[in-house]
C-alpha positions in Angstrom: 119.2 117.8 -19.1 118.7 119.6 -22.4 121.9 121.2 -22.0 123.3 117.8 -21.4 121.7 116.6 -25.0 122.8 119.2 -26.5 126.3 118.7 -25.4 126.4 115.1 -26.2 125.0 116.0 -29.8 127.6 118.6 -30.4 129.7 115.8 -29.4 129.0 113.6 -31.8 129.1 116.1 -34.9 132.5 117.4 -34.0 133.3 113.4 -33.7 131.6 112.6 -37.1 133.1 115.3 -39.2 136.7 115.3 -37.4 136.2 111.7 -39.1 135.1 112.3 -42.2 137.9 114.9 -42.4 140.2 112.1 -41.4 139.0 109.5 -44.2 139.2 112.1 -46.9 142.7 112.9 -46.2 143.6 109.0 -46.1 142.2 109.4 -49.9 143.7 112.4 -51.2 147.1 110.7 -50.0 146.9 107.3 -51.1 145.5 107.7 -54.3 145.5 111.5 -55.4 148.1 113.5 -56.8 148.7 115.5 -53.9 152.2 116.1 -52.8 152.3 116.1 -49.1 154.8 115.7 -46.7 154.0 112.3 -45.8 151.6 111.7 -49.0 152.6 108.8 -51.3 151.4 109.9 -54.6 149.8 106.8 -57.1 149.3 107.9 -60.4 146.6 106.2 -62.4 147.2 104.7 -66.1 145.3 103.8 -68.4 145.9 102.2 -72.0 144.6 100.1 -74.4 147.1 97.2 -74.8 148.0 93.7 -73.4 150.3 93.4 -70.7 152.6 91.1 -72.8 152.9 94.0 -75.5 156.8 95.7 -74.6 154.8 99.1 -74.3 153.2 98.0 -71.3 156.3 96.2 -69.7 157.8 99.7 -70.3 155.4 101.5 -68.1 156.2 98.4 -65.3 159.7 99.5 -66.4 158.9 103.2 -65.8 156.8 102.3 -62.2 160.0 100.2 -61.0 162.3 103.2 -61.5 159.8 105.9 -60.7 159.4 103.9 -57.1 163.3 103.4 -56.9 163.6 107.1 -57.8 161.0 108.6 -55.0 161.9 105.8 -52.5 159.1 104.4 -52.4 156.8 107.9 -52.4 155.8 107.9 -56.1 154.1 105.1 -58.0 151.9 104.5 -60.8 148.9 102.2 -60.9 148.3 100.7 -64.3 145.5 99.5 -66.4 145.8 98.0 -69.3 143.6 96.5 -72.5 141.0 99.9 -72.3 139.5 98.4 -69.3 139.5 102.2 -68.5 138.1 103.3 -72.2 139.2 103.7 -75.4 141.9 106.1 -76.5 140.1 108.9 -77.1 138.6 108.4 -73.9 141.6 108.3 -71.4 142.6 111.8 -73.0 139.7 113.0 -72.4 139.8 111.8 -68.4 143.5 113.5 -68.6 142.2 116.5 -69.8 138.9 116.8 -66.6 141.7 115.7 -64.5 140.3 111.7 -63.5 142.8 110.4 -64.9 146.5 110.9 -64.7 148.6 109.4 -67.7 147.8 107.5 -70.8 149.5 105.9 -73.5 147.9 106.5 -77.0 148.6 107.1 -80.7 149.9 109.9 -81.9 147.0 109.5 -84.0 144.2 110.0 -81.4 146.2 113.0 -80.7 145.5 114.3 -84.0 142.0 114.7 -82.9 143.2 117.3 -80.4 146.1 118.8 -82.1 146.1 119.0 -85.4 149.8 119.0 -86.1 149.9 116.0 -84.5 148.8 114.3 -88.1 151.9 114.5 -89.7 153.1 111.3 -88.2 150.5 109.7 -90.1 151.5 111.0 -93.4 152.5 107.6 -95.2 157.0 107.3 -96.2 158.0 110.2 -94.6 160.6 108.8 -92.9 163.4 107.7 -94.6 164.5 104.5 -92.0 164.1 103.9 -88.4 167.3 105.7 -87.7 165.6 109.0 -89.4 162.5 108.4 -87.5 164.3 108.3 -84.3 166.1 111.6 -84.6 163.0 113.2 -85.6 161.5 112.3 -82.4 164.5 113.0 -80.4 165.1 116.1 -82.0 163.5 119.6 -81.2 160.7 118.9 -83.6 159.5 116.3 -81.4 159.9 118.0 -77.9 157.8 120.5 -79.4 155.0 118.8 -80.2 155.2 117.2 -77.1 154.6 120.2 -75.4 152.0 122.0 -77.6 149.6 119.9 -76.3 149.4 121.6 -73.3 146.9 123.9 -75.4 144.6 120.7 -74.2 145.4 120.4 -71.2 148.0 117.5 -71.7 151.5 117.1 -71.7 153.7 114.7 -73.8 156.0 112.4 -71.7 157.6 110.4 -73.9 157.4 108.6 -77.2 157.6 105.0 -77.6 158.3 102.8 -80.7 155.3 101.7 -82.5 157.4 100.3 -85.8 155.9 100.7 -89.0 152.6 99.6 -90.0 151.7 96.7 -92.7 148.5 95.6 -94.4 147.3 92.7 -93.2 144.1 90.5 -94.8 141.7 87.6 -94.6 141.5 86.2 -97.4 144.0 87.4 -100.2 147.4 89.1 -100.2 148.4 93.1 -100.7 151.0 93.1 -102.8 150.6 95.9 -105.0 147.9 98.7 -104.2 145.8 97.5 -107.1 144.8 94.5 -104.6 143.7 96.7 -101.4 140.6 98.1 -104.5 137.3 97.3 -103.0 138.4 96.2 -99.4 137.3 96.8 -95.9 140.2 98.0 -93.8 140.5 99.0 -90.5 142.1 102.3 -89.8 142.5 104.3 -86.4 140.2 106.9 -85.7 142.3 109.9 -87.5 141.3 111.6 -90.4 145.0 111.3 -92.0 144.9 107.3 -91.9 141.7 107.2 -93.6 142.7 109.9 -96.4 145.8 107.2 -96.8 143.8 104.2 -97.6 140.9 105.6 -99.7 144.2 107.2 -101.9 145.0 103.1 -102.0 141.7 102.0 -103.1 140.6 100.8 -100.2 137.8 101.8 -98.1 138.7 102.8 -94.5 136.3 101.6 -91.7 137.2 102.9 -88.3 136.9 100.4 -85.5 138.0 100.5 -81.7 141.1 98.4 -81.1 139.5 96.2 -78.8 136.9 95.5 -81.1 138.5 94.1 -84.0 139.2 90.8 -83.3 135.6 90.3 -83.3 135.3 92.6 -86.3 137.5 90.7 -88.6 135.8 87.1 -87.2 132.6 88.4 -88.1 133.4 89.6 -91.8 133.0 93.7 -90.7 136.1 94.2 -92.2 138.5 92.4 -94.8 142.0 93.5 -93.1 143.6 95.9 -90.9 146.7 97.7 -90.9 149.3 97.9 -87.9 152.4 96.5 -86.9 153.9 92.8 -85.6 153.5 92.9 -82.2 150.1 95.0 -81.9 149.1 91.3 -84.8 150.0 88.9 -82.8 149.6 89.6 -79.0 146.4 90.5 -80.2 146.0 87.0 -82.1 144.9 88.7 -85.6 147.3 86.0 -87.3 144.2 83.5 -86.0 141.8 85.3 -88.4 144.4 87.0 -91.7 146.3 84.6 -92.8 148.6 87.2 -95.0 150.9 89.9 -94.2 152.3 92.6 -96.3 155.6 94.8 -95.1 154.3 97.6 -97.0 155.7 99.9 -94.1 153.5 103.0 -95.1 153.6 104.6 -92.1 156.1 104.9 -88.7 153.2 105.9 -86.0 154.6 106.4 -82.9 153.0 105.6 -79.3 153.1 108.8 -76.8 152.9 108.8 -72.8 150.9 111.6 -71.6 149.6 113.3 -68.6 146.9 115.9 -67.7 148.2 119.3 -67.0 145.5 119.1 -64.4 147.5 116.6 -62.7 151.6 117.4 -63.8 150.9 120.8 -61.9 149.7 119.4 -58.7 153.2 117.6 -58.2 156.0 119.4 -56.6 158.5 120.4 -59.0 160.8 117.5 -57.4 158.3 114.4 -58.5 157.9 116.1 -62.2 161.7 115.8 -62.2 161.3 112.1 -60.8 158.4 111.1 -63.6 159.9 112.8 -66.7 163.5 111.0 -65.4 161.4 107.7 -65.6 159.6 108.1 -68.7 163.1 109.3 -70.6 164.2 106.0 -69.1 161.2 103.9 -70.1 161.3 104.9 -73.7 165.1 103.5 -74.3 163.7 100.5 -72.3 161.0 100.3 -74.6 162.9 100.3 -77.7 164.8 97.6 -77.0 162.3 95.3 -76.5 160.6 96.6 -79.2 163.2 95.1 -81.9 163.2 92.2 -80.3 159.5 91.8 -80.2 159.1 92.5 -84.1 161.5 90.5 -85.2 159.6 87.5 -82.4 156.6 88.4 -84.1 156.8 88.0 -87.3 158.5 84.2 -86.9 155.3 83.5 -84.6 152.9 84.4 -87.6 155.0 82.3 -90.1 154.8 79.6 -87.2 151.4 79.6 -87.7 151.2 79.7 -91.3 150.6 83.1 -91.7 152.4 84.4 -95.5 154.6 87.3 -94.8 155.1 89.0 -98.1 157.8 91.5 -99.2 156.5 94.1 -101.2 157.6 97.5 -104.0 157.2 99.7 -101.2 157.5 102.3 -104.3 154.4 101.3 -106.2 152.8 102.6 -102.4 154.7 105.8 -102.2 153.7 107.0 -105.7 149.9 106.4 -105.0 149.9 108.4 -101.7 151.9 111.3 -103.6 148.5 112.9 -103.8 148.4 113.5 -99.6 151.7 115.6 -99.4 150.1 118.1 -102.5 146.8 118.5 -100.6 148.0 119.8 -96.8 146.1 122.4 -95.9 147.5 122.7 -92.2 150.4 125.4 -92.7 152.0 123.8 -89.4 151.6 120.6 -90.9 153.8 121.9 -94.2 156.0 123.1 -92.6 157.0 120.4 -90.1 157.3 117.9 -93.2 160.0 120.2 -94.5 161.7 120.5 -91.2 161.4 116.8 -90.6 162.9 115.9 -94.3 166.1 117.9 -93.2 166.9 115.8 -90.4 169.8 114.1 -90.6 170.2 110.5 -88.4 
């Protein structure tokens, strides 16, 4: 009888963990990076925008194509508007591997890599077409891939445009008028350096928060682009806007090296394929978006105001002089020789 019992137990632990074996590899499968055979491989996303902003319809863009690609093997789950964290938060779930891809500002980079701050350095591009060959030149492949010295890897960039003051209660139309204001900045050290060498004084807020800080009186204005304005219904709250165009900020797609070197060599190919793909998407939509934007905001009554982008430039002059970052110096010089 006791040899019976103990059968029957032995039984049932064999059956338990034969189970438990089972359910863990139904996991790993369907939601891990894991390359199997017969594994279908979800990536998760996470960002901090709305999904009517065109670089979130470019990561749909890039899941459509990554599925076509893959046939149906390779897929990435999104979440959008930071319900997964801030910024700074998603790279840092790249980076312990619990997350797989983000999209972020170059300028949260900067808070990993510090080379990463020359995109904030206020008219250092000459137009949109020298921006653009800057990013698809060498220079920017290589910084997308020095951050794999934290555990990341650059994707993709996507357009961002350039970013504007815009305020509550008066207009910016020289830097004179930014003196004694409360502006938003990103969290990155360059952005606040630009708008305390404006007069103003920079106030770092998360994205998400802003809405409320502006309603509230936190802060007198922010700075970013048209889109990023109005999905996020800013116009409702600062009735002026300034194309001051200090700074061309790009958005980057990255993922954990954690998780790029648990795919096989073939999906890598599959999701860089994609991303390349999703960035011309992106750019596209991008113009069009702007240029929606802005007649949106003037819909509404929002002033948009034309400004002597030069009176800007001469008062930032000051940033270029004080680089201390010898990588930094010298990709400014590299960048300035581009040609479009």
């Amino acid at each position: 009888m006791k040899k019976e019992v103990s059968f029957l137990i032995c039984g049932v632990l064999i059956g338990a963990l034969a189970a438990t074996c089972g359910f863990a590899l139904f996991l790993r499968g369907s939601k891990d990076v894991s390359t199997g055979t017969n594994a279908k491989v979800v990536l998760k996303l996470g960002h901090g925008l709305d999904v009517s902003h065109p670089v979130h319809k470019a990561m749909e863009f890039m899941n459509e194509r990554l599925v076509e690609l893959s046939g149906g093997t390779v897929e990435i789950d999104i979440y959008p508007s930071s319900v997964l964290g801030s910024e700074v938060q998603c790279i840092e779930q790249l980076q312990n591997g619990s997350l797989a891809m983000t999209k972020t500002s170059t300028a949260s980079v900067e808070n990993f890599l510090p080379e990463m701050s020359v995109f904030g350095l206020p008219y250092l591009f000459r137009s949109e077409e020298h921006y653009w060959a800057v990013l698809t030149s060498d220079i920017g492949k290589e910084l997308l891939e020095a951050m794999q010295v934290k555990d990341l890897r650059g994707l993709c960039y996507y357009d961002s445009g350039s970013r504007n003051f815009y305020t509550k209660d008066k207009p910016i139309l020289t830097p004179d008028d930014l003196k004694g204001l409360k502006i938003r900045v990103m969290n990155s050290r360059t952005a606040m350096d630009m708008v305390k060498a404006l007069g103003a004084a920079p106030t770092p807020i998360a994205w998400g928060e802003l809405y409320t800080a502006l309603a509230q009186g936190a802060v007198d204005g922010a700075e970013n682009n048209p889109p990023s304005f109005t999905t996020n219904k800013h116009y409702e709250i600062c009735r002026h806007f300034s194309l001051d165009g200090h700074t061309m900020v790009p958005d980057v797609l990255i993922i954990g090296t954690k998780t790029w070197k648990g795919l096989d060599r073939q999906v890598q190919k599959w999701v860089q394929q994609a991303a390349d793909e999703s960035s011309v998407f992106q750019r596209k939509l991008w113009k069009e978006k702007t240029i929606q934007s802005l007649e949106e905001a003037k819909a509404d009554g929002v002033t948009i105001y034309e400004v002597d982008k030069s009176l800007f430039a001469e008062k930032v002059k000051p940033m270029y002089e004080a680089i201390e970052n010898d990588k930094v110096k010298d990709l400014v010089e590299r960048m300035r020789k581009v040609k479009p």
